[in-house]
Backbone bond lengths (Angstrom), bond angles and torsions (degrees), N, CA, C in turn:
res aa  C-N    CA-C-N  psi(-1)  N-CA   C-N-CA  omega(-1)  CA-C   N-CA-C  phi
1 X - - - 1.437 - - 1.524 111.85 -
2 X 1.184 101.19 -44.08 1.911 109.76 -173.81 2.123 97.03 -72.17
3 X 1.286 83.88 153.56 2.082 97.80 169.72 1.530 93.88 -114.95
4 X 1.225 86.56 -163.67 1.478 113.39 154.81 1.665 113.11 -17.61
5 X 1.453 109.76 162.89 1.454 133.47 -168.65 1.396 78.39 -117.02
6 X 1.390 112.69 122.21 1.400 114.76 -169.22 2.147 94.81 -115.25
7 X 0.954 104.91 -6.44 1.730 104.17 -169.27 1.269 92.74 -172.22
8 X 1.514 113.00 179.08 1.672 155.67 145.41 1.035 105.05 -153.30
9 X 1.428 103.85 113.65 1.892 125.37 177.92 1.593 107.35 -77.54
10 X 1.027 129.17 93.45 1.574 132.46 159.13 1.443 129.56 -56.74
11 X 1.392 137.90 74.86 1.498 130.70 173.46 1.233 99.99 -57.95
12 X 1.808 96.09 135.11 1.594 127.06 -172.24 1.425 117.67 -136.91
13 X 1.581 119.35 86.24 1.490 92.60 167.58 1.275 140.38 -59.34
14 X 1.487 137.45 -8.12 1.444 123.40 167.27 1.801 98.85 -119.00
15 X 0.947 116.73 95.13 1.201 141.26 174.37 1.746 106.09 -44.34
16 X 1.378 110.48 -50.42 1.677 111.00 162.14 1.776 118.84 -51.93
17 X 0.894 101.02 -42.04 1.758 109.60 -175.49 1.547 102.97 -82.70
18 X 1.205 122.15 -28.97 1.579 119.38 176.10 1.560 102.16 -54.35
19 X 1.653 98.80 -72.66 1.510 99.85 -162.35 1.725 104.58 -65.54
20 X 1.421 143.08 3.81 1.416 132.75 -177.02 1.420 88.33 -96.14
21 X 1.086 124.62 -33.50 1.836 118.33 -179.32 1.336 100.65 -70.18
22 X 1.354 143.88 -19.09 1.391 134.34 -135.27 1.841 82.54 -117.44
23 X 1.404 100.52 -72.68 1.742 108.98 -176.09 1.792 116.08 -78.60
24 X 1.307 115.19 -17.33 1.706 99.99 173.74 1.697 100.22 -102.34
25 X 1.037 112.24 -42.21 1.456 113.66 -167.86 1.591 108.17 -73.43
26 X 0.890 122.27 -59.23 1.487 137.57 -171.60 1.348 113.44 -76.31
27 X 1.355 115.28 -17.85 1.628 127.58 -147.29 1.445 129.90 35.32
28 X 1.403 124.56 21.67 1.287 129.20 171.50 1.584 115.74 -54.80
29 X 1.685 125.85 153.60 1.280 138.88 174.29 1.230 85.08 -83.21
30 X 1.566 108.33 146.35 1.732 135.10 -163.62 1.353 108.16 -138.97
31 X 0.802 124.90 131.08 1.768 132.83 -177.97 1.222 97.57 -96.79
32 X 1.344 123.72 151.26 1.912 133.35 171.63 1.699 90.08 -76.63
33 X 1.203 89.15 167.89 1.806 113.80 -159.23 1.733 81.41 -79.48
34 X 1.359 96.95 158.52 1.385 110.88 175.82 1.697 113.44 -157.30
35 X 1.491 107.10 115.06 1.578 108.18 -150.66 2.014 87.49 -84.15
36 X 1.012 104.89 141.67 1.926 121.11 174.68 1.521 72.70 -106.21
37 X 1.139 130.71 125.48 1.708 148.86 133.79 1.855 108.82 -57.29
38 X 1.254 90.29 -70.42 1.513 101.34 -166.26 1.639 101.39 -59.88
39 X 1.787 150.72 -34.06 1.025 165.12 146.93 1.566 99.86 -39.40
40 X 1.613 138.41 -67.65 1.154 130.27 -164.53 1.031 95.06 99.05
41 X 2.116 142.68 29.57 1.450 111.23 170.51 1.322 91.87 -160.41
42 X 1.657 110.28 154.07 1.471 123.63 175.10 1.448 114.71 -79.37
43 X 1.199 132.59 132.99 1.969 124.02 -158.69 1.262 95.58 -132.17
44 X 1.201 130.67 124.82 1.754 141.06 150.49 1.508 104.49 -112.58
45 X 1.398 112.05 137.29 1.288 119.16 -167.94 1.857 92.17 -117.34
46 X 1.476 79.79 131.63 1.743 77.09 165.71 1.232 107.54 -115.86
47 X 1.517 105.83 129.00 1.601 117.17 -174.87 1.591 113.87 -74.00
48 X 0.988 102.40 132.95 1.994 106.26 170.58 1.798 109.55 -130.86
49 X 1.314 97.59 176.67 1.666 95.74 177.08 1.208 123.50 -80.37
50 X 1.140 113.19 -0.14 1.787 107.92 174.79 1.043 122.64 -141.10
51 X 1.943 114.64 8.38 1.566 119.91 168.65 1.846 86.82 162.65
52 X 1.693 97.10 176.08 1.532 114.45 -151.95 1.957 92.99 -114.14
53 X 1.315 85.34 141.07 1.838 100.11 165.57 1.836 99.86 -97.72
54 X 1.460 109.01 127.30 1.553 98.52 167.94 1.485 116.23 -113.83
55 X 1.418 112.40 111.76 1.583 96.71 -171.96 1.486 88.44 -96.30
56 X 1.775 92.31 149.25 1.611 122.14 -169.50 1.374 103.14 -107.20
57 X 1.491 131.84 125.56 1.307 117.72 155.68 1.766 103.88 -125.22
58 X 1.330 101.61 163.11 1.525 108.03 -155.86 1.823 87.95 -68.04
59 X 1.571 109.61 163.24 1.162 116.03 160.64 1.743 112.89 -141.65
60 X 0.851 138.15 108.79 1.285 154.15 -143.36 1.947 128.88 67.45
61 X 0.861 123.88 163.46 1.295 136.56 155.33 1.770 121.82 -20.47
62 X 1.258 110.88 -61.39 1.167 133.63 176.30 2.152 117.46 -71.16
63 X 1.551 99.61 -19.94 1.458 107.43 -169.11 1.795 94.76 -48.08
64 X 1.453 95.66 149.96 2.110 110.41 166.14 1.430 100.71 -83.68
65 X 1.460 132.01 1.77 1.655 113.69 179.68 1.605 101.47 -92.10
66 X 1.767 103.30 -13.62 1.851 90.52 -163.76 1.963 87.28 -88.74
67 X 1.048 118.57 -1.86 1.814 79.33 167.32 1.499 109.91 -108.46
68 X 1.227 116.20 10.80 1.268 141.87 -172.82 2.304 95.72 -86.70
69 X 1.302 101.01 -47.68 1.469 100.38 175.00 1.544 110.95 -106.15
70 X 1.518 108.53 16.74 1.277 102.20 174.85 1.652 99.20 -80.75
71 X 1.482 112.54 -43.87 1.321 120.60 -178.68 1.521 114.80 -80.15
72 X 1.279 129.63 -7.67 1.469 126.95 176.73 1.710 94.13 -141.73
73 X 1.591 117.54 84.41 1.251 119.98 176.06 1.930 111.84 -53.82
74 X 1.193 119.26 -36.52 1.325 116.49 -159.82 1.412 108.47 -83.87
75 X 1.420 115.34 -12.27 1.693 145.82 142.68 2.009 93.10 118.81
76 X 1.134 131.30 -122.45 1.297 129.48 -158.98 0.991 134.32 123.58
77 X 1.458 159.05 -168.98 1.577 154.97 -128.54 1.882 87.50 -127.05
78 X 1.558 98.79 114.77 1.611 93.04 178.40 1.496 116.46 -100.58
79 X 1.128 109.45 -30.04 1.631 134.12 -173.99 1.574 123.68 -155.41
80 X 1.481 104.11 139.21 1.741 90.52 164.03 1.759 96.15 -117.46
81 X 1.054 112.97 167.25 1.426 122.80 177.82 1.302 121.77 -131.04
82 X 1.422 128.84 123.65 0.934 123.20 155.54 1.531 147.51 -131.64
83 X 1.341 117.20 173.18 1.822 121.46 -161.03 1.703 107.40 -64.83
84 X 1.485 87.85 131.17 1.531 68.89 169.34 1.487 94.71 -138.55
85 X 1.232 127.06 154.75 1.827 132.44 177.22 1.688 105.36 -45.87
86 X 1.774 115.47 -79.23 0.914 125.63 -174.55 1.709 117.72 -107.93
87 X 1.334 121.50 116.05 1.850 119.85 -169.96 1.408 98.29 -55.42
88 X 1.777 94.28 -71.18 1.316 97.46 178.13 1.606 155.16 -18.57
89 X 1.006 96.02 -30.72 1.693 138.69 -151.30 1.605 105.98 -129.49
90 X 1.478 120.81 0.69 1.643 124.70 168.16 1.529 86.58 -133.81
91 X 1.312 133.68 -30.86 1.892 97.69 -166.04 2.064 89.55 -78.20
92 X 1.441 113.74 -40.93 1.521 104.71 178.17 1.258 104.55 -46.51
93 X 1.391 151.22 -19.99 1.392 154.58 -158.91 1.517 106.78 -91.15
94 X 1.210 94.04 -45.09 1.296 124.64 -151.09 2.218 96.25 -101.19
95 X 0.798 127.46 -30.87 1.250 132.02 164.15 1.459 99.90 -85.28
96 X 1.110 174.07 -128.26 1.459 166.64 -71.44 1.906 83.63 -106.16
97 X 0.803 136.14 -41.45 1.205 111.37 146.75 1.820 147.89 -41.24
98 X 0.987 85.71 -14.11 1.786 122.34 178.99 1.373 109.95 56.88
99 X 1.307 111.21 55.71 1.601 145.15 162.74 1.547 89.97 -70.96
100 X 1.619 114.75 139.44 1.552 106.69 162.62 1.623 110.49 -109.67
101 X 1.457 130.90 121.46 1.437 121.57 177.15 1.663 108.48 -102.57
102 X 1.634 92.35 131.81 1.448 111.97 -162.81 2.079 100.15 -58.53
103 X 1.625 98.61 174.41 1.269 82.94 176.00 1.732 120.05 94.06
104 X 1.350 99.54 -168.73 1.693 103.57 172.37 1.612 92.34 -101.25
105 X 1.146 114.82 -10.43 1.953 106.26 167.46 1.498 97.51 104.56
106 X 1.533 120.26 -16.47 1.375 137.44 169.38 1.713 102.35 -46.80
107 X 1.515 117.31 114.36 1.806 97.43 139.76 1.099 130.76 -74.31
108 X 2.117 99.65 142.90 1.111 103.40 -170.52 1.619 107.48 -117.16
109 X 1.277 135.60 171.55 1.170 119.06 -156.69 1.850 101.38 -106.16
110 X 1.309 117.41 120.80 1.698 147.61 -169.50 1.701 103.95 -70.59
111 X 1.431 96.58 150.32 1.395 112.61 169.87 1.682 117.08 -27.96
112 X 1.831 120.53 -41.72 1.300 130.90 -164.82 1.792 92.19 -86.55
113 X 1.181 131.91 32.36 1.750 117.51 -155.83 1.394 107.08 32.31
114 X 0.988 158.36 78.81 1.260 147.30 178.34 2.014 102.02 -161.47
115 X 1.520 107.43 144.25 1.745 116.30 178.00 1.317 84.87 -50.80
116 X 1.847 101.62 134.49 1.238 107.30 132.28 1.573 131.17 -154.28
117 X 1.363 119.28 175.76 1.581 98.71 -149.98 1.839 80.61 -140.48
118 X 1.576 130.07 132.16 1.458 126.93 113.49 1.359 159.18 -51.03
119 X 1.148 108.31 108.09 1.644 103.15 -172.51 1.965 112.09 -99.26
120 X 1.000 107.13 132.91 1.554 112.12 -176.99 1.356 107.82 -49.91
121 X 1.650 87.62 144.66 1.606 108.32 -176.48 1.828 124.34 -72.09
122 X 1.139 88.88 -18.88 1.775 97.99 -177.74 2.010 97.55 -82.84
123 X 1.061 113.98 -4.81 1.115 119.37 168.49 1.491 127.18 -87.38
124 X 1.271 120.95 -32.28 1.213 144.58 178.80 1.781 121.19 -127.89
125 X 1.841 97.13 68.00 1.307 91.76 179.30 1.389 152.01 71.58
126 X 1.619 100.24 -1.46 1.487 135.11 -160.58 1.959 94.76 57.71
127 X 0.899 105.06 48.92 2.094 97.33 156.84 1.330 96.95 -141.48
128 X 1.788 88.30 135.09 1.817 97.53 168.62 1.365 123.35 -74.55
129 X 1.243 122.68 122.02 1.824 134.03 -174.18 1.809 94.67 -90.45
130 X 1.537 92.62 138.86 1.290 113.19 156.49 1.436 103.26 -117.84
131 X 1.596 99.49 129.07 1.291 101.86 151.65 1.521 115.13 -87.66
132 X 1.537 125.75 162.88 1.361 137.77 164.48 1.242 126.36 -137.54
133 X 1.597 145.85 94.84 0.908 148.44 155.13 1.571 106.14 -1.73
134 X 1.324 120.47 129.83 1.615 121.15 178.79 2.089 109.71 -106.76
């Protein structure tokens, strides 16, 4: 059912020092910050050759990364995500399986414009899965 490793979401509290470690230090290609409103988080993707790092920093009050770095101040691995053909058609797979998907179970549309859906972490190893429509 799963494709490709489409990301690993990195929570970052200084969002400036992420991307200077990512593009001067590392020499990775860096995308300009791009605020998700409706998500609650600021996203720079660092491009690589065989899939993207997304570091997350909170953007408002309400963002899910600030209790996420309330408990891991130095920030850490928040999510990996991956491709899938049809959403629709893996969380039904994936629910009668007794997968739990966070949410109203609705996809909602992700940083890439593209469906995407969370499934709980006590389900998967304690790591949060993104699915992504491919």
């Amino acid at each position: 059912m799963i494709g490709k490793l489409n990301h690993v979401a990195i929570a970052v509290p200084d969002l400036e020092a992420a991307v200077h470690t990512y593009r001067d230090v590392l020499g990775a290609k860096v995308s300009a910050p791009l605020a998700q409103v409706a998500h609650g988080v600021t996203v720079v993707f660092v491009e690589l050759d065989n899939t993207k790092v997304e570091l997350l920093h909170p953007l408002g009050e309400k963002s899910p990364i600030q209790g996420f770095l309330e408990k891991n101040p130095s920030g850490g691995i928040h999510h990996v995500c991956y491709e899938v053909a049809d959403i629709l058609a893996a969380r039904d797979k994936l629910k009668a399986a007794g997968a739990r998907v966070l949410g109203d179970g609705e996809p909602k549309i992700g940083a890439h414009d593209k469906p995407v859906l969370f499934l709980h972490p006590k389900d998967f190893n304690g790591t949060l899965v993104e699915l992504e429509q491919a």
